[in-house]
C-alpha positions in Angstrom: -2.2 -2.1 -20.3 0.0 -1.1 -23.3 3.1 -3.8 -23.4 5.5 -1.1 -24.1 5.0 0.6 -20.0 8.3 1.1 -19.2 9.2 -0.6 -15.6 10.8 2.0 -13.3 12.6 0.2 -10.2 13.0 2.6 -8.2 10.9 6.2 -7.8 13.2 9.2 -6.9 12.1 12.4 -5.8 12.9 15.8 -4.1 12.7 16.7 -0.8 9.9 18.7 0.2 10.9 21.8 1.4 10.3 23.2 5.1 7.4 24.4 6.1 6.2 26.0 9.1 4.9 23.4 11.9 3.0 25.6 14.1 1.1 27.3 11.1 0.4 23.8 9.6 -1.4 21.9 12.9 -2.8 25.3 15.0 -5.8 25.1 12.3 -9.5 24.6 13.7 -11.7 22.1 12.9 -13.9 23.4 10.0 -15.7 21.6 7.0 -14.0 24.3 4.8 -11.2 22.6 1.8 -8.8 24.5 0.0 -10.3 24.8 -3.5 -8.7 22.6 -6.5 -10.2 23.7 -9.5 -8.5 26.6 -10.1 -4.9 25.4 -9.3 -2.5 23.9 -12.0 -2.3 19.8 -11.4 0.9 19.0 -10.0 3.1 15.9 -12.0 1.4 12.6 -11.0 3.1 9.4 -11.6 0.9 6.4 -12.1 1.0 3.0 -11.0 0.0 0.2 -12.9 0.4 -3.5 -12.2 2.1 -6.2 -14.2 3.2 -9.8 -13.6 6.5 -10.2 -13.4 8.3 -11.6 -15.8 10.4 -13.4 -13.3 9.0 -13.6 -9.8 13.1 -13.2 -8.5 12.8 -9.6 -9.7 10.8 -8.8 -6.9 13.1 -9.5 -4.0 14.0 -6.9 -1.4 17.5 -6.4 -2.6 15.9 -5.1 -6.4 13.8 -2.5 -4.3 10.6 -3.3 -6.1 7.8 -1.9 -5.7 4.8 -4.3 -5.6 1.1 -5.4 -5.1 -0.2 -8.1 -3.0 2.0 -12.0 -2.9 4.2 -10.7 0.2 6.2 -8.1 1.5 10.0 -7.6 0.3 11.0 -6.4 3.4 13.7 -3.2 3.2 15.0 -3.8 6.9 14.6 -7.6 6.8 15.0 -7.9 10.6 13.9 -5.7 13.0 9.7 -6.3 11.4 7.2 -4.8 12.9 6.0 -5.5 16.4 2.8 -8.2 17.0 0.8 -5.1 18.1 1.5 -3.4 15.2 0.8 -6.0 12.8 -2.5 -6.8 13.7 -6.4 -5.5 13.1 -7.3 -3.4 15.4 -11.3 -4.7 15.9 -11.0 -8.0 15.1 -7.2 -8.6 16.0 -6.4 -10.8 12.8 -2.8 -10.8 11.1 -2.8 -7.7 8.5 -2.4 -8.6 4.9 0.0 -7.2 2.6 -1.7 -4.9 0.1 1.2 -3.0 -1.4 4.5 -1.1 -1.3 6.5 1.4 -2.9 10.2 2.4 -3.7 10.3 6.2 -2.8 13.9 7.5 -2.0 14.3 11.2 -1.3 17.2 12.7 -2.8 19.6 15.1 -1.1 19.0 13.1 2.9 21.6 10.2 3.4 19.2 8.9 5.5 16.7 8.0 3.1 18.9 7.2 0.3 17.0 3.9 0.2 13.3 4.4 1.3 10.4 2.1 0.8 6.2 2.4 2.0 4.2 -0.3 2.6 0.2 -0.7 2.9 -1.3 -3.4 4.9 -5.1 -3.8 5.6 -7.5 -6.5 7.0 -9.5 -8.2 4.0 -13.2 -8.0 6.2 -15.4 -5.1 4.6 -16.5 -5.0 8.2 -13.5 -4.1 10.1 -13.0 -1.4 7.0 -16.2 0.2 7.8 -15.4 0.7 11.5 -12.2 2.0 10.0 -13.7 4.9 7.8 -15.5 5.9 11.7 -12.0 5.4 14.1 -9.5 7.6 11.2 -11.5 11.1 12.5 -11.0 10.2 16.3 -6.9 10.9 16.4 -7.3 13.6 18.6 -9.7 11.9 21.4 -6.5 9.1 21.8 -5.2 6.6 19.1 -7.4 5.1 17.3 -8.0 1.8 16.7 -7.5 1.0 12.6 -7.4 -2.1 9.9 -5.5 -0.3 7.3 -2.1 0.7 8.5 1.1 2.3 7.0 4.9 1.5 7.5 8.0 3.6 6.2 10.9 2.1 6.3 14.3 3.6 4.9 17.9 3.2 5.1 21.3 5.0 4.1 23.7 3.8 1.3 25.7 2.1 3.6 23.9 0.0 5.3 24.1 -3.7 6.7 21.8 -5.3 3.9 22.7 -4.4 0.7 25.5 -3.1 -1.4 25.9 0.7 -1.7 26.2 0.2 -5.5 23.0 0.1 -7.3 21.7 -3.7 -8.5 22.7 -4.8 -12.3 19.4 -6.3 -12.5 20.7 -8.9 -15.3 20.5 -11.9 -12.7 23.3 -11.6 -11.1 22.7 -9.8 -7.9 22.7 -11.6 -4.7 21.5 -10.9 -1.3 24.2 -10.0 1.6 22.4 -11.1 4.5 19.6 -13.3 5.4 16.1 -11.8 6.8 14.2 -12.6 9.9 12.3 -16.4 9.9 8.8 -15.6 8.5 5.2 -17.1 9.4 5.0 -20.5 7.4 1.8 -19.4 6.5 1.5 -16.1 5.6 5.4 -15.5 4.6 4.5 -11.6 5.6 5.4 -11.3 9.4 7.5 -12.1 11.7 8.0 -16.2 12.7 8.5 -15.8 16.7 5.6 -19.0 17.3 7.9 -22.2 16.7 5.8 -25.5 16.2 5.8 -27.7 19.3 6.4 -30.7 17.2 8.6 -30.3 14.3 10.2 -27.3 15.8 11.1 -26.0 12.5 7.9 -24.4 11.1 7.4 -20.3 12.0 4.3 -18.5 12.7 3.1 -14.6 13.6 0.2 -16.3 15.5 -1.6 -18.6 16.9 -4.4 -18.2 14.7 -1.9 -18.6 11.5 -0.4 -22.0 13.2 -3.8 -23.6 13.8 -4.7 -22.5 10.2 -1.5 -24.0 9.0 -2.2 -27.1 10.9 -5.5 -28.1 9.6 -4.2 -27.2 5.8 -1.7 -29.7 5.4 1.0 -29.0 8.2 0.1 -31.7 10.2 0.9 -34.2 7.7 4.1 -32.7 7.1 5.3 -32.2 10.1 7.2 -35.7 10.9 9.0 -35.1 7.4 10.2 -31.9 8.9 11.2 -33.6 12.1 12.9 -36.5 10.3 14.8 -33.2 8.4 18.3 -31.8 9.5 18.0 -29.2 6.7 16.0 -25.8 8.3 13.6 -23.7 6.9 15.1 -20.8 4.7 12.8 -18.2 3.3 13.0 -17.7 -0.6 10.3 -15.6 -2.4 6.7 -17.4 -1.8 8.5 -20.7 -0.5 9.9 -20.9 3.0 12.1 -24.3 3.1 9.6 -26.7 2.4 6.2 -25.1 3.0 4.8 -22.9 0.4 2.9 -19.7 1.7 -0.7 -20.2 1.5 -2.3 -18.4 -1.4 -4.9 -18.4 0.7 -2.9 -15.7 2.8 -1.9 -13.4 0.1 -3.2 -11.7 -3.1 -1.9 -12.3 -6.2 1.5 -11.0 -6.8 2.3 -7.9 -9.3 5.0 -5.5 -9.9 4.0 -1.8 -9.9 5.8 -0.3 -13.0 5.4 3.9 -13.0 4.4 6.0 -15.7 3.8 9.7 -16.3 0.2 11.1 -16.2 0.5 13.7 -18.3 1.7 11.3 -20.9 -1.8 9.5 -21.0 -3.6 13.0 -21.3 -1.3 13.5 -24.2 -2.3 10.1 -25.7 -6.1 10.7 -25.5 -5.8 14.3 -26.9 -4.5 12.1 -30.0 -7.3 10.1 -30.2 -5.4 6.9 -28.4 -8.6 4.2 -28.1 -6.4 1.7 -26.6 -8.0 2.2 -23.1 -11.8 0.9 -24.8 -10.6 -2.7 -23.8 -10.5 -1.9 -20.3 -14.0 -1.0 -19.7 -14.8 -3.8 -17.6 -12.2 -2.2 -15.1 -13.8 1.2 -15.0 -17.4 -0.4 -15.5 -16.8 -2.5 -11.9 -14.9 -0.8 -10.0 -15.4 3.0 -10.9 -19.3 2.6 -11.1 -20.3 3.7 -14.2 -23.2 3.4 -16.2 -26.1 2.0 -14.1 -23.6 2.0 -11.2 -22.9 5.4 -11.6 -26.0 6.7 -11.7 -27.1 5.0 -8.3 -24.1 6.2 -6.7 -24.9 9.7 -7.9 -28.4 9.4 -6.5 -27.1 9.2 -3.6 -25.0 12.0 -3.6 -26.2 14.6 -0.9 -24.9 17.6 -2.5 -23.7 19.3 -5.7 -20.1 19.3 -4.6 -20.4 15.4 -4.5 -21.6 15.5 -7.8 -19.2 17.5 -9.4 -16.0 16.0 -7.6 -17.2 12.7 -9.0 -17.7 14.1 -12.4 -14.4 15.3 -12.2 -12.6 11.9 -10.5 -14.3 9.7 -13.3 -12.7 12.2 -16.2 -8.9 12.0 -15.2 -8.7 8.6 -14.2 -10.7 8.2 -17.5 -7.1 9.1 -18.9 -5.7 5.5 -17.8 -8.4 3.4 -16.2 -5.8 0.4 -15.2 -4.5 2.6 -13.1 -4.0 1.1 -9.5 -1.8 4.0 -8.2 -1.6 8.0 -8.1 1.8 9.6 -6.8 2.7 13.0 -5.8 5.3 13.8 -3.0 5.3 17.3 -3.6 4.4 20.3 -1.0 1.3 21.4 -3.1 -0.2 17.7 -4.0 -3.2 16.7 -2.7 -5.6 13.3 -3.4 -8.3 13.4 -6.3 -11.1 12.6 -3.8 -14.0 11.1 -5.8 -16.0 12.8 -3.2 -16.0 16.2 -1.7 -17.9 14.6 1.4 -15.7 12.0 3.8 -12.2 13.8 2.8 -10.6 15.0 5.5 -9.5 18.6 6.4 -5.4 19.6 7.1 -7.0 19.8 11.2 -8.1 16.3 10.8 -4.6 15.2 9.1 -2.7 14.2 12.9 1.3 15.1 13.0 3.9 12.7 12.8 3.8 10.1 15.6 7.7 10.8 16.0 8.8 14.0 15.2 5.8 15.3 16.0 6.0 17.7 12.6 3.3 17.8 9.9 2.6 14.8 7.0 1.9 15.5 3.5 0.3 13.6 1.5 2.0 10.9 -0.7 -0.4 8.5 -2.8 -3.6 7.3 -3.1 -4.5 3.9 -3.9 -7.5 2.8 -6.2 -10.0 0.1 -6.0 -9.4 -0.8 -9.4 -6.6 -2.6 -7.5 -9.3 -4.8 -5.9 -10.0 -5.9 -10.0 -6.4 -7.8 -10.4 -6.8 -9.3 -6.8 -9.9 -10.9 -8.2 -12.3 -9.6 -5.1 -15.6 -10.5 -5.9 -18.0 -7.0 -6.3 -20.9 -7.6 -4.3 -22.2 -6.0 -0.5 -20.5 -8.0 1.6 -16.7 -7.6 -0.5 -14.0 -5.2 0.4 -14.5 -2.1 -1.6 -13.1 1.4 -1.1 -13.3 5.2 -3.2 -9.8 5.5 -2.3 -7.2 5.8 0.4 -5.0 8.4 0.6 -1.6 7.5 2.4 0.2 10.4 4.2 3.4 10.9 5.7 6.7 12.7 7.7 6.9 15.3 5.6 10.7 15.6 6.8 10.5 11.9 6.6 12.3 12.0 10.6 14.3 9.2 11.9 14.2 7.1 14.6 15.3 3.7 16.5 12.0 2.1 15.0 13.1 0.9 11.7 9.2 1.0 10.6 7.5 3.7 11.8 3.3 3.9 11.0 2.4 6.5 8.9 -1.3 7.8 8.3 -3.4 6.6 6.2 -7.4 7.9 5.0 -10.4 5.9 3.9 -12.9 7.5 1.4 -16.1 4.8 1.2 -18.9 4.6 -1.4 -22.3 6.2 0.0 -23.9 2.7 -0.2 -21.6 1.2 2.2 -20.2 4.2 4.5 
């Protein structure tokens, strides 16, 4: 990606205006879609990723936003529950896939407001997924890629209510809940029986822990006064297991319109990246067997049309549009959902809008291997309050949608 990507620390954006509830949900199941190719494309932002230069610039009280390493949590006590944390078919810890910095100006309440994306890395457990995300209505479904919102006022118990200087010198005002000594996502509320000192979300993350190294170093910890801090990737003593993570990037933010500009000029910087479009937005060979097994026209042409914008930036990781009219770029027509199959907000009970998508060229920086058996997805579309409501649960679970390749759905 070009060196000179400006990174944008926080992303700011308008409120959404009302709309009418009843008018939004009261709509029958149907296969019908309102029709894109005649409306003007709204302003998308696009995410790209980009090591940091300094792995510090990534801590909670910078508001980054961020892909894979671990979660820079905005409320950094009151985590999610164990219930919510987990799988829902095979009942493993979540891993942290991403987040983003998304205030909404004009609403004290989400004067600080951050999303963050968590999934189960088994391509199994993501197929029964794509099946359980229609079922909303018959109950709640049971799902291994789950949303949080999390936001706060200015004022606020964790962090100053003037904005950070970012030259090294801010500080954080309050320490965070213990986390797992093993994943450093979740919350540590499992204390080792021995040393008493090392944190874990589970017991599945302690015995893992165990047989990696922490039974070696758990008489040093015993013999130890000093306790187990977290800081960044290290907690105390124990690192957090790469094992347990993806590699850690920041998401910097750039204007879309600003790449079609580029490539109206002739811009060839984006021939380098091929081997990002060529694996993980199957073209070429991989294109054409995906099209042959395309059912109808529509899938076709929706692909045509998915592999020409994001041909406009192919590192792209990230597409985002809060605004009332937005709506994914689905690379298929089949497996989207329609605004019946979209359920309300599990609080307010009002309608969510959609907010970003995530692309599998992600799954290209995380270094997942591209074969059957790896976790692959089109695209998942994240949605949310569109009032973006409040509540005693500091993070509440958003919605979020699956689109799958034909080969695999």
């Amino acid at each position: 990606m070009d060196s000179n990507l400006a990174s944008l620390k926080s992303l700011t954006i308008t409120p959404l205006e009302e709309k009418e509830k009843d008018e939004e949900f009261q709509i029958e199941n149907s296969d019908e879609f309102d029709e894109e190719e005649d409306e003007e494309e709204e302003e998308v932002q696009l995410g790209f990723v980009e090591k940091p230069r300094n792995p510090r610039s990534l801590l909670r009280h910078l508001f980054p936003s961020k892909a894979g390493g671990i979660p820079a949590w905005l409320d950094p006590v009151n985590l999610p529950s164990e219930k919510s944390r987990t799988c829902g078919f095979c009942g493993e810890p979540l891993q942290f896939l991403l987040q983003v910095y998304a205030s909404i100006q004009g609403k004290e309440s989400t004067f600080h407001r951050t999303l963050y994306v968590f999934m189960c890395p088994s391509m199994t457990c993501l197929l029964r997924d794509q099946h359980e995300q229609w079922r909303y209505k018959q109950g709640t479904p049971s799902r291994s890629v789950k949303v949080f919102r999390c936001q706060l006022p200015r004022y606020n118990p964790y962090y100053s209510d003037v904005a950070p200087k970012l030259d090294g010198t801010d500080r954080l005002l309050s320490s965070g809940a213990p986390l797992c000594c093993w994943c450093g996502t979740w919350k540590g509320e499992k204390l080792c029986g021995s040393c008493k000192k090392a944190r874990y979300c589970s017991e599945k993350h302690q015995i893992v822990h165990w047989k990696s190294g922490h039974k070696s170093e758990c008489h040093k910890l015993t013999a130890s006064d000093s306790p187990i801090a977290n800081n960044g990737n290290i907690i105390g003593d124990i690192t957090v297991s790469e094992i347990a993570t993806w590699p850690e990037y920041e998401i910097v933010m750039e204007e879309e319109c600003g790449f079609e500009l580029e490539k109206s000029e002739g811009n060839s910087s984006s021939v380098g990246n091929s081997a990002i479009v060529t694996k993980y937005s199957k073209t070429d060979e991989a294109m054409q067997s995906v099209m042959d097994q395309f059912e109808a026209d529509a899938d076709k042409k929706s692909w045509a049309s998915f592999q020409e914008r994001i041909s406009r930036a192919p590192e792209q990781v990230l597409r985002y549009c809060r605004d009332a009219m937005a709506k994914p770029l689905w690379p298929l027509s089949s497996g989207r959902p329609s605004k019946a199959e979209i359920p309300p907000c599990g609080y307010c009970k009002g309608p969510l809008c959609y907010e970003f998508q995530i692309m599998p060229q992600l799954l290209y920086y995380f270094g997942v291997k591209n074969d059957t058996s790896s976790l692959d997805w089109e695209t998942i579309a994240v949605y949310t309050c569109s009032a973006s409501c409040e509540s005693s649960i500091s993070y509440k679970e958003e919605f979020a949608w699956v689109q799958l390749y034909p080969a695999t759905s």
